[in-house]
N, C-alpha and C positions, 0 to 999 in steps of 0.2 A: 629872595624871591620865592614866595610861596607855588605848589604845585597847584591845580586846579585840579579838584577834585571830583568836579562833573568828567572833565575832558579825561581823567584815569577812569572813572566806573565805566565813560561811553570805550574806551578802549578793552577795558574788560568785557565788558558785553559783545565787543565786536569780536573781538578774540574767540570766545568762546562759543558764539555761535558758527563763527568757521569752523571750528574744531569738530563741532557736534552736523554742519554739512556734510562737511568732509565723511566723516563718519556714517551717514546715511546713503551718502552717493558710495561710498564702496561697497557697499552690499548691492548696488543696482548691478543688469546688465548679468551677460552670458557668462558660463565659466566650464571650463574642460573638466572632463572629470571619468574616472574608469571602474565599471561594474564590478561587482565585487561575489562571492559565492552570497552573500547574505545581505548585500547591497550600493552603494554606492561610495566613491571615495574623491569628491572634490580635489583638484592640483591645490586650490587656495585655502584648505581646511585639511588638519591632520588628522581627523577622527571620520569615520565610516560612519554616514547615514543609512540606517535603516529603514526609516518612514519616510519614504518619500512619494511623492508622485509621476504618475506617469501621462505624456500630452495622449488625447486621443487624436490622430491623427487618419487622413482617409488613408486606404493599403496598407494602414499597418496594422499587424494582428493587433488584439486588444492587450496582451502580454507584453508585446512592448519588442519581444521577439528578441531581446537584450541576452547575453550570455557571458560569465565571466572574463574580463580580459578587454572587452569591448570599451572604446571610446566615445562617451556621450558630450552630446552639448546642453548642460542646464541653465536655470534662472533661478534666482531670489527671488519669490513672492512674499507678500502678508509681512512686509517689511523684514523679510530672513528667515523667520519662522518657521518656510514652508520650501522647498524645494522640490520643483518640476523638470522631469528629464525629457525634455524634447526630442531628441533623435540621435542615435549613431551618426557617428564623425567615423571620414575614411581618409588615408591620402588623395592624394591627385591621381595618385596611378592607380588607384582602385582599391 
C-alpha cells in the first residue's frame, strides 16, 4: 500500500502553519514586567529592554512617572518588535 503523497504534503502544510500560528499568537496580548534603572524587564523575556515605549495616557505625567522596582503592564506591537508600557500594576490592597 502506497502513501499518498498529496494527503503527506497537505499534512505538512497544516502542521506547519499551526506551528508558525501558534508562534504569532504568543507574542499577542499583555505581559507583567518590572522597571528596571535603565529600563524595562519583561517576566516572559530574559533580557532588559531599553527602547521601549511609553502609552500616553490622560493624568499621567508624560514620563510615565515609572521608578525602578515598579510593576508594569505591557503589549507586543509591530508584531514584537516594539513594546508599549501601558500602566503601573498594584496589588488589591493598594
Amino acid at each position: 500500500m502506497t502513501k499518498d503523497p498529496y494527503g503527506q504534503f497537505a499534512d505538512m502544510m497544516s502542521s506547519a502553519m499551526k506551528g508558525h500560528t501558534r508562534q504569532m499568537a504568543s507574542g499577542l496580548g499583555g505581559v507583567l514586567g518590572t522597571v528596571t534603572a535603565s529600563g524595562v524587564k519583561l517576566d516572559d523575556f530574559k533580557h532588559e529592554i531599553q527602547d521601549y515605549l511609553l502609552a500616553e495616557l490622560p493624568g499621567m505625567p508624560e514620563s510615565g512617572g515609572f521608578k525602578p522596582g515598579d510593576r508594569v503592564l505591557a503589549i507586543r506591537v509591530n508584531g514584537g518588535s516594539d513594546i508599549v508600557v501601558l500602566c503601573k500594576v498594584v496589588g488589591a490592597d493598594g
